[in-house]
KEKE-3310 file (N, C-alpha, C; in steps of 0.2 Angstrom, whole numbers, plus 5000, padded with zeros to 4 digits):
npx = (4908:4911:4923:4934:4936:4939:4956:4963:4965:4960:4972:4977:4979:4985:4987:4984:4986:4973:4967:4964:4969:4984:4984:4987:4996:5005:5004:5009:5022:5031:5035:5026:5029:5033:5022:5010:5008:5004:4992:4985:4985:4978:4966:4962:4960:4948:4945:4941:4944:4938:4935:4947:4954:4946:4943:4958:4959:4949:4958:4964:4976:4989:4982:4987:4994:4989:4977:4981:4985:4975:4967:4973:4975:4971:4960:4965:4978:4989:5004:5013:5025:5020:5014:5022:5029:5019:5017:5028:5027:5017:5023:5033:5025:5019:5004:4991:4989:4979:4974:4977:4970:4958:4961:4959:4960:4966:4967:4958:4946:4940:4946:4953:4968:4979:4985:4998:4998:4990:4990:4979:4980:4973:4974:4969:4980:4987:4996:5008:5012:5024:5024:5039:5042:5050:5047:5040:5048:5053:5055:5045:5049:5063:5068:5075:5065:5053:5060:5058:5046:5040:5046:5040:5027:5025:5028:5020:5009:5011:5010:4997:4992:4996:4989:4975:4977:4987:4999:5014:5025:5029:5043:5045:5055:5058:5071:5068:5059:5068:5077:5072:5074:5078:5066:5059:5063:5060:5046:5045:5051:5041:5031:5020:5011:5013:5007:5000)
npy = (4974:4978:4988:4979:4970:4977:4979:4990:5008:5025:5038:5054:5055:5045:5026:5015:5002:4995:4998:4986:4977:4983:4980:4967:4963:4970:4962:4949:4951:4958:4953:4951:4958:4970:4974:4975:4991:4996:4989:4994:5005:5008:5002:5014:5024:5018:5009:4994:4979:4965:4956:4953:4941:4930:4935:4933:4920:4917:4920:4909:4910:4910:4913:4914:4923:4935:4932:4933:4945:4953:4950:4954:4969:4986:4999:5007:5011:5022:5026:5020:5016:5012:5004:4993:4991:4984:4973:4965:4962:4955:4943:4938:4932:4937:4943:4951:4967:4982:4995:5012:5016:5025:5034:5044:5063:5074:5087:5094:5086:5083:5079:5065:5054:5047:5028:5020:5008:4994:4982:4972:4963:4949:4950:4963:4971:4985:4987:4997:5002:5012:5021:5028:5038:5047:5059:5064:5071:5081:5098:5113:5125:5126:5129:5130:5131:5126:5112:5109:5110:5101:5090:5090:5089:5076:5069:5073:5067:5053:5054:5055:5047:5035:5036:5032:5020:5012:4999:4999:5006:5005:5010:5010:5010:5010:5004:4995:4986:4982:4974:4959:4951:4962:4970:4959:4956:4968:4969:4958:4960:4970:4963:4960:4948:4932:4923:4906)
npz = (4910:4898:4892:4892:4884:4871:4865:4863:4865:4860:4866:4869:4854:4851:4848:4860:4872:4879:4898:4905:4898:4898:4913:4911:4904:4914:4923:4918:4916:4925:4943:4956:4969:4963:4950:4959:4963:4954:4952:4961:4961:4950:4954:4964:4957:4952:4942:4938:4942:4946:4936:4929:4930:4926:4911:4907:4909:4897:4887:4886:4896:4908:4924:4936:4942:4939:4946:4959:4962:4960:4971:4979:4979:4983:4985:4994:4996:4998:4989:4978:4983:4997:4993:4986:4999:5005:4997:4997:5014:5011:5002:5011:5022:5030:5040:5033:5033:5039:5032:5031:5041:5053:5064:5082:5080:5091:5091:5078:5077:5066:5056:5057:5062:5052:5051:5039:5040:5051:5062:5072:5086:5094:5107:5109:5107:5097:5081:5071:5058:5050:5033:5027:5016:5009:5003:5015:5022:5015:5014:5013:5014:5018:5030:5047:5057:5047:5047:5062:5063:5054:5064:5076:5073:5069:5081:5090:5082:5085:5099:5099:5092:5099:5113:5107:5110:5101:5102:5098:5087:5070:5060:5043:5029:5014:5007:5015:5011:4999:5005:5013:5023:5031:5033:5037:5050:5059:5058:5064:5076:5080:5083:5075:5067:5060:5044:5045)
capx = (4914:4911:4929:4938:4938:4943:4963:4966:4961:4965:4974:4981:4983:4992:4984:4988:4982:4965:4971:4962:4976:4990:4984:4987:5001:5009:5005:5013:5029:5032:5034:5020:5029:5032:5015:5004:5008:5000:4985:4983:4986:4973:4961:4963:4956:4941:4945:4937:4946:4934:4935:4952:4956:4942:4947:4963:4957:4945:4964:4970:4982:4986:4977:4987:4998:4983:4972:4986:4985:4968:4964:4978:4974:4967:4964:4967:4986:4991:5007:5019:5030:5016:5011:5028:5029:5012:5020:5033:5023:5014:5029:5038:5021:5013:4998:4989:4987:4975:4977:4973:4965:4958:4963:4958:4966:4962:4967:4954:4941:4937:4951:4957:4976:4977:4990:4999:4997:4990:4985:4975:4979:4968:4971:4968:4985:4987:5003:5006:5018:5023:5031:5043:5046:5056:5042:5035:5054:5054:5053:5045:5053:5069:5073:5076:5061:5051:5061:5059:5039:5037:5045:5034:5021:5026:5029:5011:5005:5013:5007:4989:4990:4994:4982:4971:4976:4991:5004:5017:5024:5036:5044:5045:5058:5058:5074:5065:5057:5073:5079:5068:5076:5078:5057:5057:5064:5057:5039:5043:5052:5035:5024:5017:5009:5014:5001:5001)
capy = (4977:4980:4988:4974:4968:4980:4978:4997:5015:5030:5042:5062:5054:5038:5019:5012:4996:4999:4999:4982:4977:4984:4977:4960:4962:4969:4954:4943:4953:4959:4950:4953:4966:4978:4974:4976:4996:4997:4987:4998:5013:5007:5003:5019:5027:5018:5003:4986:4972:4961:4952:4951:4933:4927:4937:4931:4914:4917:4922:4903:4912:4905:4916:4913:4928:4942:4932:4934:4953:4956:4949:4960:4975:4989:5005:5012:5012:5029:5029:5015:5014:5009:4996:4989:4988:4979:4966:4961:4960:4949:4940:4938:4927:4940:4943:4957:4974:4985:5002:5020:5016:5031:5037:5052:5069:5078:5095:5091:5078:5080:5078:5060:5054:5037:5025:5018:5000:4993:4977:4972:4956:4946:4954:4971:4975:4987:4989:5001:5004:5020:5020:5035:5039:5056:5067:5066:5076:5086:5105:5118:5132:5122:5133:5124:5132:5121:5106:5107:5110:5094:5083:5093:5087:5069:5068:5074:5062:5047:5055:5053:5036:5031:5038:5030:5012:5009:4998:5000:5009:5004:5015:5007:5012:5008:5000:4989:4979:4980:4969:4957:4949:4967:4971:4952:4958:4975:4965:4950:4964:4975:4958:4957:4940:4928:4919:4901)
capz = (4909:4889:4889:4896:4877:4868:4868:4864:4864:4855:4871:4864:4846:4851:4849:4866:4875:4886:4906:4905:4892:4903:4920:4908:4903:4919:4928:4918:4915:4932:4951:4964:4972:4957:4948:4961:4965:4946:4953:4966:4959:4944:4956:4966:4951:4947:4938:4940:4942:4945:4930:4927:4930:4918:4907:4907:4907:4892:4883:4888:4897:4917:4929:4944:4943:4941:4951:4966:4962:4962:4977:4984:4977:4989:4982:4999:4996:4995:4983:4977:4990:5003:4989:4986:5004:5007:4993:5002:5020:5010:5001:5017:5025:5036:5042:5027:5038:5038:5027:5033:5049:5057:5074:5084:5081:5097:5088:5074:5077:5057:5051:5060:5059:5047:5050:5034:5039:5057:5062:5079:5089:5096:5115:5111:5106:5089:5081:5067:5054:5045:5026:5030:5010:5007:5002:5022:5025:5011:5020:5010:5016:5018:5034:5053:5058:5046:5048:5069:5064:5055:5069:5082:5072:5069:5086:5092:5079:5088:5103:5098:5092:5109:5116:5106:5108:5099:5107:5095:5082:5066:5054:5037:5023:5004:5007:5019:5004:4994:5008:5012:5027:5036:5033:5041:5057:5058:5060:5072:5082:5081:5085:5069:5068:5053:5042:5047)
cpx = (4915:4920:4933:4940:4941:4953:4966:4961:4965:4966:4979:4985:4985:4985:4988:4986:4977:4970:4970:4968:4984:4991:4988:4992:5009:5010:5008:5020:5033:5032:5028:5022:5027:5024:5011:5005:5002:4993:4983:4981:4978:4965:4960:4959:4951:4938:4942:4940:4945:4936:4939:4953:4951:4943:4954:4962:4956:4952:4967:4975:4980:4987:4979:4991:4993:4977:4976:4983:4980:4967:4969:4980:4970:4967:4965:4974:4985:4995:5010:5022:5026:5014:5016:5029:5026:5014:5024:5030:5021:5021:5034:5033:5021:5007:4995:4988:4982:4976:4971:4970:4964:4959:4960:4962:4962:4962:4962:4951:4939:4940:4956:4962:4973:4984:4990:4995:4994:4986:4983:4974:4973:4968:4972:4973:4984:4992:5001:5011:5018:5029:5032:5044:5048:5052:5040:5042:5058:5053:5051:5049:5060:5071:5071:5068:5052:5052:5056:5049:5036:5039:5043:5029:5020:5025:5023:5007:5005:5011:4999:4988:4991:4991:4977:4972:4983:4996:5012:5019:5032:5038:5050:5051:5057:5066:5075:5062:5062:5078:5075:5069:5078:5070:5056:5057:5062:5050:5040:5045:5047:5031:5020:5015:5011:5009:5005:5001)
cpy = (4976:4981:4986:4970:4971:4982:4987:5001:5020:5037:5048:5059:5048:5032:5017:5006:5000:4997:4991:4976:4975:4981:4972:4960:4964:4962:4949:4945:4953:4954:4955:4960:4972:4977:4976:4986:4998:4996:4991:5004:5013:5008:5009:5024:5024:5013:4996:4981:4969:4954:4950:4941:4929:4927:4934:4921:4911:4916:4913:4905:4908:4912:4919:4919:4935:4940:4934:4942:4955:4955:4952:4966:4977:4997:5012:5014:5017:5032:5021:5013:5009:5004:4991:4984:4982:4972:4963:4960:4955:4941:4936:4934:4933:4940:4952:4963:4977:4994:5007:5020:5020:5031:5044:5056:5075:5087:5095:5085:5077:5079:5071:5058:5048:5034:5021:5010:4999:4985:4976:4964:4954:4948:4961:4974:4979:4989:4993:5002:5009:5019:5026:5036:5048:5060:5070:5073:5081:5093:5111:5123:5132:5127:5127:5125:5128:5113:5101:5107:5103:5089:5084:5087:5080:5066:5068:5068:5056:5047:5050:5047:5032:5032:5034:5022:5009:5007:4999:5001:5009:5007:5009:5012:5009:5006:4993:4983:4977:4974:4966:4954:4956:4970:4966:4953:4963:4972:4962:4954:4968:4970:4958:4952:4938:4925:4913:4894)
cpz = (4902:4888:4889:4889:4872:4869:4868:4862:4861:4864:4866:4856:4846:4852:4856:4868:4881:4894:4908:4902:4897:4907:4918:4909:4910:4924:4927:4916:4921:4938:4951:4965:4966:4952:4954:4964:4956:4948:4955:4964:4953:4948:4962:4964:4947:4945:4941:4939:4942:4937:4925:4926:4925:4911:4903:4903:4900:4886:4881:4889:4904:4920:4933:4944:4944:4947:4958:4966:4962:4968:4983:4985:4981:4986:4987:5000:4992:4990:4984:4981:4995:4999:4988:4992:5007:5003:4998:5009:5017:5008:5008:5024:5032:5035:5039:5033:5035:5036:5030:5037:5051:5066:5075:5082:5086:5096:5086:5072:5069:5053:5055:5057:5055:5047:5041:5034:5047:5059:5072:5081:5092:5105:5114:5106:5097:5087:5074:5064:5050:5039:5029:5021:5011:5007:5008:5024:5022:5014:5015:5011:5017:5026:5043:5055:5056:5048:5056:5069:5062:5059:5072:5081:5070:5076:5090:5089:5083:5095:5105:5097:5097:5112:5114:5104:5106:5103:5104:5090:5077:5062:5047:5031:5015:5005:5009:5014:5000:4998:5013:5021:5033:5036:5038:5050:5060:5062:5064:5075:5085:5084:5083:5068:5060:5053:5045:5043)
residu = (UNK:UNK:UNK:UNK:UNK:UNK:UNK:UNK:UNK:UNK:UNK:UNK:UNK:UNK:UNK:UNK:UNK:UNK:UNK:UNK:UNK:UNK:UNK:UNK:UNK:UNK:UNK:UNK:UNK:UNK:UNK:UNK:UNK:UNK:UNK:UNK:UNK:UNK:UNK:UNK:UNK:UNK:UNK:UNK:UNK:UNK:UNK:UNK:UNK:UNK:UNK:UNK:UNK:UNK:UNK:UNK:UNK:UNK:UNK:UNK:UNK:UNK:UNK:UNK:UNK:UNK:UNK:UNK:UNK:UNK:UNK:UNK:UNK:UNK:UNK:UNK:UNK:UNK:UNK:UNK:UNK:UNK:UNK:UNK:UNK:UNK:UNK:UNK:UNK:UNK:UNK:UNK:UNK:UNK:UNK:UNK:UNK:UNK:UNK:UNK:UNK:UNK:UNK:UNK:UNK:UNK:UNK:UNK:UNK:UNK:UNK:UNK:UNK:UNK:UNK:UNK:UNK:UNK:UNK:UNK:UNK:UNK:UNK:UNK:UNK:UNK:UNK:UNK:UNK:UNK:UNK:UNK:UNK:UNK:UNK:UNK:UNK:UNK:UNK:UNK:UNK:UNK:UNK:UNK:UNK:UNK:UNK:UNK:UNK:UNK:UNK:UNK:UNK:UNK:UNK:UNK:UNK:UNK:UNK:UNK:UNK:UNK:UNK:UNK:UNK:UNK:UNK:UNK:UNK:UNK:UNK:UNK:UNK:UNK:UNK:UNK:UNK:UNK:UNK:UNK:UNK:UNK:UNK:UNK:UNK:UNK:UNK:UNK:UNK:UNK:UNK:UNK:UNK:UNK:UNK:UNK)
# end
């Protein structure tokens, strides 16, 4: 990772700090939560974090903040939100889920549905959480006729996933992480397992 050393780059004219740089730098400015949507989103696109925390190290800087983050980074998180969220699951001593899981879509077997989050107890059971952010009930067409189609089609989703195993299913807000004590209950009410 050559460019893990060079602190900046030139981007449309402008000297900036390399991504390697930033990651740095966000990890020690920010919390868990809010940095690691960065992570994610970083490595989403490519980046190699590997090497972060020696890095670091090499700096004589302490560690324990990017090494948390690395080892928590997924770059199967779709946007921010879902990563925010994942922070606080973690934060709040749960048991890490598992991202984008596939399920059947009996309309289009090539196109399987993916739960946001889902974890799988030790009898079988599958639970599964959905981040709800705004954009899912955005309407293009703004008219009912749209509206009545995307809950059709939510509705059918939810279908399917029970079909194929799920025993139950949680719906996740972005307020949920801003109250940390309302996400807590959400999960033990789902049967969510806590780390131990």
């Amino acid at each position: 990772m050559n460019d893990i050393d060079g602190i900046s780059e030139w981007h449309s004219s402008l000297r900036v700090t390399n991504i390697y740089r930033t990651l740095l730098d966000c990890s020690m400015l920010y919390p868990f939560a809010q940095a690691l949507p960065i992570f994610d989103s970083a490595a989403r696109q490519g980046t190699d974090i590997s090497e972060l925390p020696e890095y670091c190290r090499s700096l004589g800087m302490d560690s324990a903040a990017i090494t948390k983050l690395c080892l928590n980074t997924d770059p199967l998180s779709e946007n921010g939100g879902e990563s925010f969220i994942r922070a606080m699951i973690e934060e709040t001593n749960f048991v890490i889920p598992r991202l984008q899981r596939p399920f059947r879509n009996p309309r289009n077997p090539d196109a399987p549905f993916r739960a946001d989050f889902s974890w799988e107890l030790p009898d079988g059971t599958i639970i599964v959480a959905e981040f709800d952010g705004m954009g899912k009930y955005v309407i293009d067409d703004g008219t009912r006729r749209g509206i009545r189609a995307r809950v059709y089609a939510e509705r059918e989703r939810e279908t399917a996933l029970r079909a194929d195993g799920v025993r139950r299913i949680v719906r996740l807000e972005y307020e949920d992480a801003l109250y940390p004590e309302r996400l807590r209950r959400k999960l033990l009410d789902a049967g969510v397992p806590q780390r131990r």
